[in-house]
C-alpha positions as CSV (number, residue, x, y, z in Angstrom):
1,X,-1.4,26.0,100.5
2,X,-0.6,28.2,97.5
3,X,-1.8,30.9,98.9
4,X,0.4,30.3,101.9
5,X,3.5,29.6,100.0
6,X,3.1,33.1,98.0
7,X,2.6,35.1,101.4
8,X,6.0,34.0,102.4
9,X,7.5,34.5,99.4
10,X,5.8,38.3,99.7
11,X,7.0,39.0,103.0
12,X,10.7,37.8,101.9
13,X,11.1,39.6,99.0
14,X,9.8,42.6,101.3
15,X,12.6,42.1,104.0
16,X,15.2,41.9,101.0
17,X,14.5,45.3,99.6
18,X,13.8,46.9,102.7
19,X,17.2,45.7,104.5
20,X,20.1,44.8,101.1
21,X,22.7,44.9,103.3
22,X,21.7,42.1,105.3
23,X,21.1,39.7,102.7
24,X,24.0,40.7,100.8
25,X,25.9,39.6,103.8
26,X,28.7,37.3,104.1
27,X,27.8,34.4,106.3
28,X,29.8,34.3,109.2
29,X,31.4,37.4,108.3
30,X,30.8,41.0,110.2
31,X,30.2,43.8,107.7
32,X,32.0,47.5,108.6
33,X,29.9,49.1,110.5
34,X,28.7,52.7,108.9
35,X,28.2,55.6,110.9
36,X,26.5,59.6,110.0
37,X,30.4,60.9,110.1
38,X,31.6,58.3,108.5
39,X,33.6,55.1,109.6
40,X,36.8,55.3,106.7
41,X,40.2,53.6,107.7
42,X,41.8,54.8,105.0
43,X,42.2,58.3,105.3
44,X,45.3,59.3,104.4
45,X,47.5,61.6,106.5
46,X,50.1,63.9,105.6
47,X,52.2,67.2,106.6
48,X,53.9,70.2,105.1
49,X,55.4,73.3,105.7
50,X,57.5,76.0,104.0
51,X,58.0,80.3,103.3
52,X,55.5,82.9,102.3
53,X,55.7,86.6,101.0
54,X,53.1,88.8,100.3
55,X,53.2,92.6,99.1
56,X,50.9,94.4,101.4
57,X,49.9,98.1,102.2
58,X,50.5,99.5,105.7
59,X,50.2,103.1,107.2
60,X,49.5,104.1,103.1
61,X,53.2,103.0,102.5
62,X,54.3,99.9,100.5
63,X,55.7,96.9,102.9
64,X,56.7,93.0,102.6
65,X,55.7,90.5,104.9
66,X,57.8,87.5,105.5
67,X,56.6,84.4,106.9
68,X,55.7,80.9,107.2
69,X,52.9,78.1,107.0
70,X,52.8,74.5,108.0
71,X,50.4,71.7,109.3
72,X,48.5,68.1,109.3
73,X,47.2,67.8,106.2
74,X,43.7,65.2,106.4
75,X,42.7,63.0,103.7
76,X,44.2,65.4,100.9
77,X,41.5,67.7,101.9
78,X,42.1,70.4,104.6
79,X,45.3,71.3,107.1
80,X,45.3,72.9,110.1
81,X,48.3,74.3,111.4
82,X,49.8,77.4,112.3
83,X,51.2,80.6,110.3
84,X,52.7,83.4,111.2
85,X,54.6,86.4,109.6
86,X,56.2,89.6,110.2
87,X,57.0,92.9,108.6
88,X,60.4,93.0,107.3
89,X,60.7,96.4,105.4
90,X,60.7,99.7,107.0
91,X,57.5,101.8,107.5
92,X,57.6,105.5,109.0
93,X,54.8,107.7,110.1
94,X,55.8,111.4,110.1
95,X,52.2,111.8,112.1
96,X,53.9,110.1,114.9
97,X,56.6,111.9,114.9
98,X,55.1,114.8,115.2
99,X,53.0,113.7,118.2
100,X,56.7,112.7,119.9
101,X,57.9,116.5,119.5
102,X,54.2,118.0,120.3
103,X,55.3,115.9,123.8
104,X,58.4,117.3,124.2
105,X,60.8,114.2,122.9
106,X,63.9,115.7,120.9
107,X,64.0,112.4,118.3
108,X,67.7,111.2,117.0
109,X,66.1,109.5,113.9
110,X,62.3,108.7,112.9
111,X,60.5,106.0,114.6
112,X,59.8,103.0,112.2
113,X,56.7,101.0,112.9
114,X,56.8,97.4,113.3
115,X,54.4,94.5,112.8
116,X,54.1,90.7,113.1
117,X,51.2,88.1,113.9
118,X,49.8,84.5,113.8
119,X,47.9,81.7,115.3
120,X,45.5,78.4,113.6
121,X,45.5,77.8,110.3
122,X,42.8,76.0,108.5
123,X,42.9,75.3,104.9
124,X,40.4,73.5,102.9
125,X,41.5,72.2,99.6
126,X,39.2,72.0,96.3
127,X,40.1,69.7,93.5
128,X,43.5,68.6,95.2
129,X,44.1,66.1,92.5
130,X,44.1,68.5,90.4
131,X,47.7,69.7,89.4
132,X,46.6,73.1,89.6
133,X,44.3,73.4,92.2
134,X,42.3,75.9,94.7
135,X,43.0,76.5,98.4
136,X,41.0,78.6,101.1
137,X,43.3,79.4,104.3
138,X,42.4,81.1,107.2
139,X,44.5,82.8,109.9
140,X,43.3,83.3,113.3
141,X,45.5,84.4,115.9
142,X,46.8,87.8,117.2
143,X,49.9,89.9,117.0
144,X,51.8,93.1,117.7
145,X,52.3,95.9,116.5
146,X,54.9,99.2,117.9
147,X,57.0,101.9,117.2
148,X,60.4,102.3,118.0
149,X,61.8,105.4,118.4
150,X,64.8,106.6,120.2
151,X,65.5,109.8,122.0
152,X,68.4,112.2,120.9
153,X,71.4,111.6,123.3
154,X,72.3,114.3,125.7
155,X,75.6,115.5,124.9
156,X,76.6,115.8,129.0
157,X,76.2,112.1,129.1
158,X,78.0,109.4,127.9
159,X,75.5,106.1,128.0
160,X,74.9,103.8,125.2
161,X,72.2,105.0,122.4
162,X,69.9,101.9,123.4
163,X,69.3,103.4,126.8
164,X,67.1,106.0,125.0
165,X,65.2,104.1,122.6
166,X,61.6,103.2,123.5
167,X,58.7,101.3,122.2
168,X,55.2,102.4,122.0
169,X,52.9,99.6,120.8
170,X,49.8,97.0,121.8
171,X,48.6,93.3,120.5
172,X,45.4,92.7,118.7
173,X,43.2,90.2,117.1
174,X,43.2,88.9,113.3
175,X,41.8,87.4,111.4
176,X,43.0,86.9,107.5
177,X,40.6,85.0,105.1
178,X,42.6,84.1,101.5
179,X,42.6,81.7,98.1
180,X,45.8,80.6,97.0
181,X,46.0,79.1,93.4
182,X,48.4,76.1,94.1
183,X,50.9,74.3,91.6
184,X,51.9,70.6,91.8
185,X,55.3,71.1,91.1
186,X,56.7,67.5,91.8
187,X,55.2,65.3,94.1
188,X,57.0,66.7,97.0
189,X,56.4,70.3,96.5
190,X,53.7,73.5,95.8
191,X,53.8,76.4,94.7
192,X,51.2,79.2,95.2
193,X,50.2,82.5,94.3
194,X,48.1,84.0,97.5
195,X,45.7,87.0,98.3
196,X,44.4,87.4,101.8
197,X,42.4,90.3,103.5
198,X,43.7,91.3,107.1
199,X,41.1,92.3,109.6
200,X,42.4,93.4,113.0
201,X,40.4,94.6,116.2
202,X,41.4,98.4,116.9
203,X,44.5,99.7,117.5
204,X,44.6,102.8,119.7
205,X,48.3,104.2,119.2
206,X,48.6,107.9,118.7
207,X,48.6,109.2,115.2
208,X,47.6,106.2,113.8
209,X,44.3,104.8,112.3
210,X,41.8,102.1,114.4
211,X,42.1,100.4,111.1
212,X,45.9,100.9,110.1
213,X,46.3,97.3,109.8
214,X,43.3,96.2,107.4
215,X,44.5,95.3,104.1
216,X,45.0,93.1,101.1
217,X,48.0,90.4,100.9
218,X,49.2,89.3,97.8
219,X,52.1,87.3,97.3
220,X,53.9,83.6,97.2
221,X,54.0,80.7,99.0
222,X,55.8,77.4,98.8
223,X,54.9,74.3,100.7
224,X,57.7,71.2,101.2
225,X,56.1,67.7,102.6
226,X,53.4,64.9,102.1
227,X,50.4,65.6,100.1
C-alpha cells in the first residue's frame, strides 16, 4: 500500500512539472490560448504622417528634395506606409545640351533635369520609448526622371513657346535604405535627422550616367500623429 500511494504521488508531481499551465489553471475558466506568432490583444495601433527634406547630390550638382512620409504605425514598433519626394531645385547638364545641338536642335534656354519617386515604406523602430530613439526606413517604389528642354522659336511663326518644349526622360526602380535619429518632441510629434542611400536600376538618357541617380540623402523629417 505505501508503495502504491508513493507511485501516485510520483506520477502527479511528474504531470505537474511537465504540463504548469494546466494545473495552474482556473477551474472552469479557459486560459488564452498561445500561439508561435503570438496571440496579443493588446497591440496598440497608431498613424502618422508629415514633410521631409534632404540635401542630396545629383548629376555632380547640389539639389533639395522635398517630400513626405506617412503610415500604420504597429505596436510602437514598425510602420508601413508610403513616401514619396521630388526634386525641387534646378539641376542642368551642359553634356545634354550639347548632345541637343550635336542633333541639330537650336535650344531657347538649357534644359533642367527633373526628378521625383516613391512607393512602400517600412520602418522598424529601436528603443521607441526612448525619447530619443533609432529608426530604419526603407523606400521601395519607382519614379521618373526627364529633361525639359524647349526649342528656340522660329521667328516666321507666331505659336506659343510651350508648343516647342519637349521632354526626354524614363521611370526606374529604387530602392533607398536610411536611419533616422528621431526626437520625442511632445507626445504628438517627432522630429528627425535622416540619411538614406538611393539605389536606382539604369537610366539610359543621353549624356547622362547609368548611375546618375545613386546617392546619399541627408536631411529632416517631421512626423504629426499617434505614436
Amino acid at each position: 500500500m505505501h508503495t502504491r500511494t508513493l507511485l501516485l504521488m510520483g506520477l502527479f508531481a511528474l504531470a505537474t512539472l511537465t504540463n504548469p499551465a494546466s494545473a495552474q489553471a482556473p477551474v472552469g475558466g479557459d486560459e488564452d490560448m498561445r500561439t508561435l506568432l503570438g496571440g496579443r490583444t493588446d497591440i496598440h495601433h497608431g498613424g502618422w504622417g508629415g514633410p521631409t527634406t534632404h540635401y542630396t547630390r545629383m548629376l555632380d550638382q547640389d539639389a533639395l528634395l522635398v517630400g513626405a512620409r506617412g503610415g500604420w504605425l504597429i505596436d510602437h514598433r514598425v510602420t508601413i506606409g508610403l513616401a514619396g519626394q521630388g526634386l525641387t531645385t534646378s539641376v542642368r547638364n551642359a553634356a545634354y545640351d550639347q548632345h541637343l545641338t550635336a542633333e541639330g536642335i537650336a535650344l531657347r534656354r538649357s534644359s533642367t533635369f527633373h526628378v521625383g519617386y516613391g512607393g512602400l515604406l517600412i520602418e522598424p523602430i529601436i528603443a521607441y520609448r526612448s525619447p530619443v530613439h533609432i529608426s530604419l526606413p526603407i523606400i521601395v517604389g519607382a519614379g521618373g526622371c526627364a529633361y525639359d528642354y524647349q526649342e528656340a522659336l522660329p521667328v516666321q511663326e507666331e505659336v506659343p513657346f510651350d508648343n516647342y518644349r519637349f521632354l526626354d526622360g524614363q521611370a526606374f526602380f529604387v530602392v533607398e535604405p536610411g536611419i533616422d535619429l528621431e526626437l520625442n518632441i511632445i507626445p504628438l510629434v517627432r522630429v528627425g535627422i535622416s540619411a538614406s542611400y538611393r539605389y536606382t536600376s539604369d537610366l539610359d538618357l543621353p549624356a547622362t550616367a547609368k548611375d546618375a541617380l545613386h546617392g546619399t540623402n541627408v536631411g529632416l523629417s517631421i512626423k504629426v500623429g499617434r505614436f
